[in-house]
N, CA, C and O of each residue as an XYZ file, in Angstrom:
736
protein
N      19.142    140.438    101.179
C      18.604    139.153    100.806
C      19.756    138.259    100.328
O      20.607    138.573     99.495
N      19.644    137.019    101.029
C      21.418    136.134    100.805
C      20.661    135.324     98.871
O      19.547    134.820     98.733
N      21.293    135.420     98.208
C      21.364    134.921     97.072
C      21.042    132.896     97.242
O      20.995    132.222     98.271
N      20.906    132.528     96.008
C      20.376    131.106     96.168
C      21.846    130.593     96.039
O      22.652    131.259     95.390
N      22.217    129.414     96.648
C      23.962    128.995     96.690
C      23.451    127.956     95.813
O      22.766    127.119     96.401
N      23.568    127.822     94.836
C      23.469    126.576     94.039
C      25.120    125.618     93.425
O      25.304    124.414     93.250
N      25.855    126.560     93.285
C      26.791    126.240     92.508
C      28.423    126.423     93.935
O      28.372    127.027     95.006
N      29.628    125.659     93.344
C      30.978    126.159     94.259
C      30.923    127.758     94.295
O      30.865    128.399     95.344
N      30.947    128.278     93.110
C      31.559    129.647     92.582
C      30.251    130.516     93.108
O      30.474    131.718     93.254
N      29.236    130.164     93.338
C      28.032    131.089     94.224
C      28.472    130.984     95.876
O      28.628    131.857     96.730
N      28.550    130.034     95.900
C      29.116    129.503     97.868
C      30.686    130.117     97.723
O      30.713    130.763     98.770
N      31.378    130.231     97.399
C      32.798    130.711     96.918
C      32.528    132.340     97.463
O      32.627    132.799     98.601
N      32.172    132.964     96.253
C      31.657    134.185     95.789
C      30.936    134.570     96.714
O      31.593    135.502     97.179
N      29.844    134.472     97.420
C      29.021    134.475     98.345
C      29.671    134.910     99.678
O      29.156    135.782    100.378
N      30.836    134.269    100.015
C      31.712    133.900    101.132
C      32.990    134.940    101.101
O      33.389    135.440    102.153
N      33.512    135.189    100.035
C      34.012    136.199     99.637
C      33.634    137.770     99.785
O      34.373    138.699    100.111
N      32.235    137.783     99.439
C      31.609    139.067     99.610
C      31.147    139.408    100.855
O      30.819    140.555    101.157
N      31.097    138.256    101.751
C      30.477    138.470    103.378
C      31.606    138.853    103.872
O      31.529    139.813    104.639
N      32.793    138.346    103.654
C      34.599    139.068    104.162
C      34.374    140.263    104.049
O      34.058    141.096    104.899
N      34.587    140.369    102.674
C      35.017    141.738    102.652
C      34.160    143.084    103.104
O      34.702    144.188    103.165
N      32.216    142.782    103.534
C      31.531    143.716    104.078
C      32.127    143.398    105.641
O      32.017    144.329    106.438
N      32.803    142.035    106.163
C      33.176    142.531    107.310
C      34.363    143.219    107.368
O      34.436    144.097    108.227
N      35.521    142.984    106.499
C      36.656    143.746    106.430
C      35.855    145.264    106.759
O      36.048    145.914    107.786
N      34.938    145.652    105.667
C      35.274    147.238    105.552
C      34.379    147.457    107.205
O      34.848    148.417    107.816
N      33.422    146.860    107.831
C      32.849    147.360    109.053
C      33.559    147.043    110.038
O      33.052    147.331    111.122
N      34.957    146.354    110.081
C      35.794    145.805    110.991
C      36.845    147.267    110.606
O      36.984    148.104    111.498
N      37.475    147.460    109.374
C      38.230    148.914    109.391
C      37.385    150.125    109.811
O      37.800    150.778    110.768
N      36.585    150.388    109.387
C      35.105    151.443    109.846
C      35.016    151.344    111.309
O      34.634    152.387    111.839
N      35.256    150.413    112.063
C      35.170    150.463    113.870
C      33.740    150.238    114.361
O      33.267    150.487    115.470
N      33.206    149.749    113.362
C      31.409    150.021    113.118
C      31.205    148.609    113.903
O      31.810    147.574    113.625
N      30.153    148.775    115.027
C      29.700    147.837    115.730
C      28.872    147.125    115.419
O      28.778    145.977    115.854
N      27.739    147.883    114.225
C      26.832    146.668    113.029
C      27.199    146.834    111.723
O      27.806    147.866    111.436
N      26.970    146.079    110.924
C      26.874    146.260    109.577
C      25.368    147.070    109.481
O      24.263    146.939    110.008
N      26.331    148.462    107.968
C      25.225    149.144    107.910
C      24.795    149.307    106.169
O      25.182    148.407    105.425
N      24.317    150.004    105.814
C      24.100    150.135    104.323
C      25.107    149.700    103.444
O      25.032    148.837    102.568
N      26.696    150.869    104.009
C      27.250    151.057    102.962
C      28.198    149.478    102.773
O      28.797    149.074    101.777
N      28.036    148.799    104.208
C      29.042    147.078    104.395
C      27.480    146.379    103.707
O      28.114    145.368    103.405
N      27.055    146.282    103.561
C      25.706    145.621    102.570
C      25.822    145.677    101.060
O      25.781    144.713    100.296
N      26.009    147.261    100.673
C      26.221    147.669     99.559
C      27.647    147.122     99.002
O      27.626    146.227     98.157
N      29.043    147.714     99.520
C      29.934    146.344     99.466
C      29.784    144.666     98.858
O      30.341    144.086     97.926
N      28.857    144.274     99.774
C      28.532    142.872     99.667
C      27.950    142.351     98.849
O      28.096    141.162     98.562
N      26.830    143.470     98.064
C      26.207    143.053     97.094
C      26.776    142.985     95.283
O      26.682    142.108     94.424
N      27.507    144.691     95.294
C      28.510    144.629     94.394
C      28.997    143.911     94.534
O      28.710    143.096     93.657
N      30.213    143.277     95.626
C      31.270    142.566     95.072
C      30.808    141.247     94.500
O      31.216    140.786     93.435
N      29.897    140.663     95.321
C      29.098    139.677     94.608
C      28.552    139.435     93.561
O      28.756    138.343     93.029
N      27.745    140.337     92.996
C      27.245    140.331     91.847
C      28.311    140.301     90.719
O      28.178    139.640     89.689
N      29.614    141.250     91.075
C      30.805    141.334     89.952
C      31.595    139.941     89.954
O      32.098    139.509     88.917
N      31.687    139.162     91.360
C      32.460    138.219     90.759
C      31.892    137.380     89.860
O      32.450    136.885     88.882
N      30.650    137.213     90.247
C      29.644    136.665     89.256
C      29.401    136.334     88.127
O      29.072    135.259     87.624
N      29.664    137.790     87.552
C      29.240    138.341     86.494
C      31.259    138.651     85.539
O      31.514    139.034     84.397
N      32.072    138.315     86.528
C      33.437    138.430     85.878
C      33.764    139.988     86.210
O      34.867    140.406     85.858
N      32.966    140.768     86.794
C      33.273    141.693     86.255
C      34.536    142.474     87.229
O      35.254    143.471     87.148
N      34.352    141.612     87.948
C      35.555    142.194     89.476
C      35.965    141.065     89.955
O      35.137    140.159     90.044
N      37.261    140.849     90.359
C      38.224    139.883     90.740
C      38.749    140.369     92.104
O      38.999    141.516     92.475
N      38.901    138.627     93.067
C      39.589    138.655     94.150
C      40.748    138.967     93.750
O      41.370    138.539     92.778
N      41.230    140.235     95.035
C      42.142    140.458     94.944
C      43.120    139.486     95.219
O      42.733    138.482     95.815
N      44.970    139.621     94.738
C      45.535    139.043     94.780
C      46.463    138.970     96.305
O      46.130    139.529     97.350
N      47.888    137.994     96.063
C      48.123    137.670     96.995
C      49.051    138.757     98.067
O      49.445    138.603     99.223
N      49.168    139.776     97.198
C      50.653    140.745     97.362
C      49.890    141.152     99.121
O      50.551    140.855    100.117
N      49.178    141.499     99.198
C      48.522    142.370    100.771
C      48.763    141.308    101.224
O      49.993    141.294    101.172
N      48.429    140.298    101.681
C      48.298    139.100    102.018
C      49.944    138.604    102.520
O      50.205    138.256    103.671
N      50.813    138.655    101.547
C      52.065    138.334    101.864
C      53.087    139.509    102.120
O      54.217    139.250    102.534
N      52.672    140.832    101.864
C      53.293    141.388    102.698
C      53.042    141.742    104.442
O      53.907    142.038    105.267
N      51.326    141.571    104.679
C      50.948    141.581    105.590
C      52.044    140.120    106.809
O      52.269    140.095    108.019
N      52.400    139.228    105.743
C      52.802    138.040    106.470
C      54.202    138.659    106.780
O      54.781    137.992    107.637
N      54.784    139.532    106.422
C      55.843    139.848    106.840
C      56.381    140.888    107.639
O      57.502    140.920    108.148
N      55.394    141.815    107.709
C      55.349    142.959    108.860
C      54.516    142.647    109.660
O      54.554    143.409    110.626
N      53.673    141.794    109.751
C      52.949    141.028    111.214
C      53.663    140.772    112.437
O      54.844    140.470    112.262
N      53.202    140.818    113.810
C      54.569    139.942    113.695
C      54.475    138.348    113.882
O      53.468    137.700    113.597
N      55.648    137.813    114.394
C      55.436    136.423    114.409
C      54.556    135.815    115.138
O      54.513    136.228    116.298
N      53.695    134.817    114.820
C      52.660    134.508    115.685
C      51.917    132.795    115.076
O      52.212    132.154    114.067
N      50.979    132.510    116.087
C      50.277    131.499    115.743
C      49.194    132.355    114.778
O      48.828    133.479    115.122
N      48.720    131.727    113.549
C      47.259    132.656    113.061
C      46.582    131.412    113.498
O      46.403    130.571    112.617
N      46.153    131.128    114.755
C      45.226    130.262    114.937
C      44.473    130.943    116.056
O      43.477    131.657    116.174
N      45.671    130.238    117.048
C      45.560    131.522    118.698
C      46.557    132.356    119.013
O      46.742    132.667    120.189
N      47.139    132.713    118.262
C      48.102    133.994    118.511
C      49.036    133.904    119.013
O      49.682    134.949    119.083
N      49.667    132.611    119.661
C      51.270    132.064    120.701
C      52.145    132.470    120.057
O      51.988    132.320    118.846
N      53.345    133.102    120.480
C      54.044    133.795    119.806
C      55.806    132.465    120.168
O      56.972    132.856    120.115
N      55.155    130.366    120.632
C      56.067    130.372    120.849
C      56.057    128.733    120.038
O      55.070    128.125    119.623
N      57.191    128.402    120.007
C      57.374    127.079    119.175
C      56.259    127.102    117.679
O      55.194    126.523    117.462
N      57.072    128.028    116.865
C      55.988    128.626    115.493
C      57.216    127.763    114.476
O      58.427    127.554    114.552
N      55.895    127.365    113.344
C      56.683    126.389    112.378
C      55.658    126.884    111.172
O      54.539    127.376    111.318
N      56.362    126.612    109.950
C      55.253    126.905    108.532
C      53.740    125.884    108.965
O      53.714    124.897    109.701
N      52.901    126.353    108.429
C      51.839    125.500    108.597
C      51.241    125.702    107.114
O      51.385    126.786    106.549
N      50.489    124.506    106.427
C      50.337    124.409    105.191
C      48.405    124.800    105.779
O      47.847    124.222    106.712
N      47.839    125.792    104.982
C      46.713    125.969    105.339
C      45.949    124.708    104.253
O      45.505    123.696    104.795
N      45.889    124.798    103.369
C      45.218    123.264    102.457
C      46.721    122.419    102.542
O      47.776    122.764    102.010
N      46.443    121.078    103.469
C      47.587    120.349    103.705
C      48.241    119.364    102.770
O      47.797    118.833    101.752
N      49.210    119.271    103.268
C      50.281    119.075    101.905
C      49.969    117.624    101.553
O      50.324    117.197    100.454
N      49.231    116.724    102.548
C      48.102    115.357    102.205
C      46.882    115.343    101.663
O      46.161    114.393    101.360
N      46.676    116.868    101.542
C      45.623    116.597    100.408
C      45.833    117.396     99.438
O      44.789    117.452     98.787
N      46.478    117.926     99.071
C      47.374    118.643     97.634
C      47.961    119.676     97.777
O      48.562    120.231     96.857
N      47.875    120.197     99.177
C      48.307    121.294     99.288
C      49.708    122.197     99.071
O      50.749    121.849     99.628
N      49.662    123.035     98.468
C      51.132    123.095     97.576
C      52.562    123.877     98.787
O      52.091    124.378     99.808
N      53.700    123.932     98.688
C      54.460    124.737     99.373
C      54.792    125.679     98.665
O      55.946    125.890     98.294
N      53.677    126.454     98.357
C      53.805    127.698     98.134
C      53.758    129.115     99.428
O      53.229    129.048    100.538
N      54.294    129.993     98.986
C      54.005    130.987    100.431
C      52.320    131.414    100.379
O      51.877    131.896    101.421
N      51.635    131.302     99.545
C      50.047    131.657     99.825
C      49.776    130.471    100.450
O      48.911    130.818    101.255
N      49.907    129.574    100.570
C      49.430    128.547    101.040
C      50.448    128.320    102.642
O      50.277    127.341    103.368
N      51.201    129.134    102.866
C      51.651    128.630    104.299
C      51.717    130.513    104.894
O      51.793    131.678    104.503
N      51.592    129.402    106.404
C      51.479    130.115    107.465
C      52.212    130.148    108.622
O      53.085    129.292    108.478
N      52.350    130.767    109.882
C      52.685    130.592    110.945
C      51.448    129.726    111.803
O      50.256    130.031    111.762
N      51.880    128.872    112.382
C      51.362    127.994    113.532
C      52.372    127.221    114.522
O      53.480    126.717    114.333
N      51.347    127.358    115.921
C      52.529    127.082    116.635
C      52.185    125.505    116.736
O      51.268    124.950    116.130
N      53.262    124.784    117.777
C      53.336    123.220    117.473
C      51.822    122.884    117.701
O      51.129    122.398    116.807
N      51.289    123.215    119.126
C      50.355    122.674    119.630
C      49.258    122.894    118.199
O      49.065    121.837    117.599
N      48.702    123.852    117.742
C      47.946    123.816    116.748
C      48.329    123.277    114.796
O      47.477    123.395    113.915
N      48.786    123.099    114.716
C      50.088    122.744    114.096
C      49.591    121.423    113.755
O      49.087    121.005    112.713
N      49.939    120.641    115.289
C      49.990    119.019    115.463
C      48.680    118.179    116.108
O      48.483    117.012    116.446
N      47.786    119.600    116.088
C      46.080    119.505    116.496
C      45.423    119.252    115.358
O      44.778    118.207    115.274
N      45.490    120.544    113.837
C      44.948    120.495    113.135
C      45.429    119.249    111.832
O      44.620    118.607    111.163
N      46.834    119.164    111.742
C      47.181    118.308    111.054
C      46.654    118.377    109.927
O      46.354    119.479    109.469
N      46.334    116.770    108.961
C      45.741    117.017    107.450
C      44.075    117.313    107.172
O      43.433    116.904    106.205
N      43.417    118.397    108.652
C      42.131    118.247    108.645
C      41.676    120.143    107.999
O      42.198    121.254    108.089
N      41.091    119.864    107.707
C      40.085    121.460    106.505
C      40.366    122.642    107.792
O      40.087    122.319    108.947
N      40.824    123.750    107.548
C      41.513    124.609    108.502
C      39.989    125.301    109.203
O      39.704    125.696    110.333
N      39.450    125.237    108.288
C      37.756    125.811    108.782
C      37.059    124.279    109.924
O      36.771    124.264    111.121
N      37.017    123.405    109.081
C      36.299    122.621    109.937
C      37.076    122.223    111.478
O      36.488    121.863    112.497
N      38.840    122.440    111.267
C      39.022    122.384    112.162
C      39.069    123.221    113.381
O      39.067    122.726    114.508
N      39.115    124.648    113.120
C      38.266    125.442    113.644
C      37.448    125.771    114.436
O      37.529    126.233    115.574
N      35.983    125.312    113.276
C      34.896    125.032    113.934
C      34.649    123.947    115.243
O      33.824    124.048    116.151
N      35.576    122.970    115.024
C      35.690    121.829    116.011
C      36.008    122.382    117.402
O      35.596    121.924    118.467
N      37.046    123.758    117.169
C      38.019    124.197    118.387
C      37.010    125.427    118.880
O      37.490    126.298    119.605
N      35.303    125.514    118.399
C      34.582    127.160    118.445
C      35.333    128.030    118.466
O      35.723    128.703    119.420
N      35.736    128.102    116.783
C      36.622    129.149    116.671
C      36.829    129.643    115.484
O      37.592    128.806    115.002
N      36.618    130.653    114.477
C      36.587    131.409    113.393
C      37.958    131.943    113.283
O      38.491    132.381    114.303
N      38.630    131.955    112.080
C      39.367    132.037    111.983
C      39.273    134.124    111.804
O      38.220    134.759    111.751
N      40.289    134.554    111.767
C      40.663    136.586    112.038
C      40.047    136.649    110.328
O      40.138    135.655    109.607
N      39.479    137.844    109.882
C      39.766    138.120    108.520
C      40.557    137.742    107.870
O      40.372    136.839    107.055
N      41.425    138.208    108.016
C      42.871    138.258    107.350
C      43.259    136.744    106.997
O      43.440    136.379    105.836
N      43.358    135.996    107.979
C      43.255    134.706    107.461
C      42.261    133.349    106.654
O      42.561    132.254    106.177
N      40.907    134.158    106.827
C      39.890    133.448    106.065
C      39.779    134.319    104.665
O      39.200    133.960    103.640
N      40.472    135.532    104.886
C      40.389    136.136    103.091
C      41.628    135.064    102.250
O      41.300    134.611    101.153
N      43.163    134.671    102.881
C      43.948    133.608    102.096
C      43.418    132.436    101.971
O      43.575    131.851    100.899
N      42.512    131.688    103.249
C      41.582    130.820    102.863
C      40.509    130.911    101.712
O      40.237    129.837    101.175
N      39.961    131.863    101.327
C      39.106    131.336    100.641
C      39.706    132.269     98.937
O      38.885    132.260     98.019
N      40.967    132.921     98.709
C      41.329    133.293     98.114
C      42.130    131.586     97.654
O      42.326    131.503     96.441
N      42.443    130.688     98.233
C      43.107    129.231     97.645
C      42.400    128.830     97.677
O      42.779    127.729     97.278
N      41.251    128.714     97.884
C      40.104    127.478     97.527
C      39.733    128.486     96.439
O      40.035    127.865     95.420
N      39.264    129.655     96.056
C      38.675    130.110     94.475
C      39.476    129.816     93.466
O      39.065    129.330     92.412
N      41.019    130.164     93.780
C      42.371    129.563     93.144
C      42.001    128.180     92.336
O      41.959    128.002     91.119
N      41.719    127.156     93.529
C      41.774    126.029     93.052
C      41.071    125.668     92.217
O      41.385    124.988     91.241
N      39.524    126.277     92.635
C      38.015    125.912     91.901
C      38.379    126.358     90.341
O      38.132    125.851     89.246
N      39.320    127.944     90.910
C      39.345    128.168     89.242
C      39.781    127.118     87.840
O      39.390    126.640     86.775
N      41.151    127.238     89.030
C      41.999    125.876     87.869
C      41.773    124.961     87.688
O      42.251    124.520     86.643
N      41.027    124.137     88.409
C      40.207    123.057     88.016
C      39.354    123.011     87.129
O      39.305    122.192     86.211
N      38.302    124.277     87.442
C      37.014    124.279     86.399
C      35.935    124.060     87.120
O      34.917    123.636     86.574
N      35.991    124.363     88.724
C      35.151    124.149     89.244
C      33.953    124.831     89.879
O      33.187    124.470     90.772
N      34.041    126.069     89.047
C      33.313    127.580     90.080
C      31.981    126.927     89.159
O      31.092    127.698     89.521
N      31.396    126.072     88.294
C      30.090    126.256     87.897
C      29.774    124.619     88.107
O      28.818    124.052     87.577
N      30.685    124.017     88.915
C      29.877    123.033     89.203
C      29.019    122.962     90.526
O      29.441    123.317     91.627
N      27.485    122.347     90.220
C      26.467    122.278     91.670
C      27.139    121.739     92.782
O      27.881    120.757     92.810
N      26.738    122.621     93.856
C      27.497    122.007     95.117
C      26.521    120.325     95.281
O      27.157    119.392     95.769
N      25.969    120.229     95.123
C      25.392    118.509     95.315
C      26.086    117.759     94.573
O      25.981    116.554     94.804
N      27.037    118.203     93.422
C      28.065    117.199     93.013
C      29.352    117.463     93.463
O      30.280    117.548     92.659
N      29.487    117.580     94.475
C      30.960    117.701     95.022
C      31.295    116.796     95.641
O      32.402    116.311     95.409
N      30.367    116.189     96.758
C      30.398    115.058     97.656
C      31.401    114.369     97.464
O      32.221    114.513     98.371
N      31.827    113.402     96.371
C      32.779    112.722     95.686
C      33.767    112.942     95.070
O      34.388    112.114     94.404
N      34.042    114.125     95.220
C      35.255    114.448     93.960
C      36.805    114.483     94.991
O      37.922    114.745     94.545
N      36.521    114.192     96.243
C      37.882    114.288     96.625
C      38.647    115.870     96.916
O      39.812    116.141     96.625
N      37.674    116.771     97.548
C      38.630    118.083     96.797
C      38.862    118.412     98.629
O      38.219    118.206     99.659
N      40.156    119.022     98.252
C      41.110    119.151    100.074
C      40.975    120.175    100.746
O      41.850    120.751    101.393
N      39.975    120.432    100.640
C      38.737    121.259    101.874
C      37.246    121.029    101.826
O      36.586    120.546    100.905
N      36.987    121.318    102.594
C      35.311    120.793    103.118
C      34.182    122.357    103.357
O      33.867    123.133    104.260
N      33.797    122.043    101.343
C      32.691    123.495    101.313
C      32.024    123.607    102.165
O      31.949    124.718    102.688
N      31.131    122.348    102.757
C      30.451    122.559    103.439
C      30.679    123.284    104.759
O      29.698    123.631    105.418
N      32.179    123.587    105.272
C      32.344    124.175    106.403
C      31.833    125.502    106.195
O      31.256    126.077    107.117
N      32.035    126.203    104.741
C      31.874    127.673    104.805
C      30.623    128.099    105.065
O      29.614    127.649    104.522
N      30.657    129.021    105.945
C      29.086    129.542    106.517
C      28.700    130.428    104.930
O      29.397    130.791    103.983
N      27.303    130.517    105.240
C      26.573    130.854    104.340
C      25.865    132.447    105.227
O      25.370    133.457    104.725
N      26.048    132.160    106.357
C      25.624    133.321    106.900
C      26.814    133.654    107.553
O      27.745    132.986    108.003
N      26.543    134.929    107.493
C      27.839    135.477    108.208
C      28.278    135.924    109.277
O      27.799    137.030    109.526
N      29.275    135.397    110.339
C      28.595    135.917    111.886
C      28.966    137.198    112.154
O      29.624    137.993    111.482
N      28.402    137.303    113.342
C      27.841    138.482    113.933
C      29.481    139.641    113.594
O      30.552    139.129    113.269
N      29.345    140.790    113.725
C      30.108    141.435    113.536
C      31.053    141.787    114.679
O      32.203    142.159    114.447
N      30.511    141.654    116.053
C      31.095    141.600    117.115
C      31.753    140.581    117.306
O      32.687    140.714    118.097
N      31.508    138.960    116.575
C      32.811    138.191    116.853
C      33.752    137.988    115.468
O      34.066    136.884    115.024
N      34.037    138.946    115.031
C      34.875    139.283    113.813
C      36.411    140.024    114.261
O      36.358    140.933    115.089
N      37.249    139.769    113.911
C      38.604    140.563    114.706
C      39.680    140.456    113.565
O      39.906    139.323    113.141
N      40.234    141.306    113.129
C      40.922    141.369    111.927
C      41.759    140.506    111.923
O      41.762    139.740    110.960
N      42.975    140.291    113.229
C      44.012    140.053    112.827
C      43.991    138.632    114.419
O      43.292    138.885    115.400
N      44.613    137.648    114.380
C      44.518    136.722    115.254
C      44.916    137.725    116.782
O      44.159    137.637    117.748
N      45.969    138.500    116.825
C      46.165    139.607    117.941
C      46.313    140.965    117.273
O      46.335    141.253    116.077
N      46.433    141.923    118.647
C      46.124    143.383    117.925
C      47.247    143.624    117.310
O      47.382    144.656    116.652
């Protein structure tokens, strides 16, 4: 049963916990989600919730960026690759290494200063695990430091913030178009 999204930090949290039941049925080789990727989903949810369990940090994440190998994390081109700022550096996005990526020109100079999800979605296209867990690990980042995990998503509209909640699905797709890593 999907929880009521009232708040950032429920849609946040929510979105967080649908990753990681696909992480573990995407490592598992598992063709549906079954009990134990449910069970996953519900703990982790309920704990971020509740404080009682925290997204993990950035260390997997950036070492993964360095034994990968080089590539687009968009479509996988392994050619004309440049940093790419995933929250862009026109709408606050910091030059930090959690916040950058490999992208090649063409996507790069496609997506520009637009929400890496919505732009995405524009291209029918979901971004690999691996890269929507640093996505939504800098948008909780942000919500945190701001103060924003308990404000209602109906007051967001206006606040200016440099991604677009509304891109994040609330349902989670299918498990067959889930793929860990942009290539094998």
């Amino acid at each position: 049963m999907n929880p009521k999204i009232e708040t950032v930090g429920n849609l946040l949290y929510w979105a967080y916990a649908n990753l990681a039941m696909a992480h573990a049925a995407t490592t598992d080789n598992s063709i549906k989600y079954n009990k134990k990727h449910y069970f996953i989903r519900s703990r982790l949810y309920k704990g971020l919730q509740d404080s009682s369990m925290n997204i993990r940090s950035f260390f997997d994440d950036e070492r993964l960026k360095m034994t990968l190998s080089q590539s687009c994390c968009y479509c996988g081109s392994t050619d004309h690759l440049a940093a790419d700022h995933i929250i862009p550096r026109k709408k606050g996005g910091l030059d930090i290494g959690e916040n950058l990526i490999w992208a090649c020109r063409s996507c790069n100079s496609s997506k520009s200063a637009t929400d890496m999800l919505q732009w995405m979605q524009s291209k029918n296209m979901f971004p690999s695990i691996l890269l929507y867990r640093r996505y939504l690990k800098l948008l909780i980042n942000h919500c945190r430091e701001n103060k924003l995990i308990d404000t209602p998503l109906k007051d967001t509209d206006n606040m200016g913030l440099p991604f677009n909640l509304y891109a994040i699905p609330q349902k989670f797709l299918p498990l067959s178009s889930m793929k860990l890593w942009v290539i094998k």
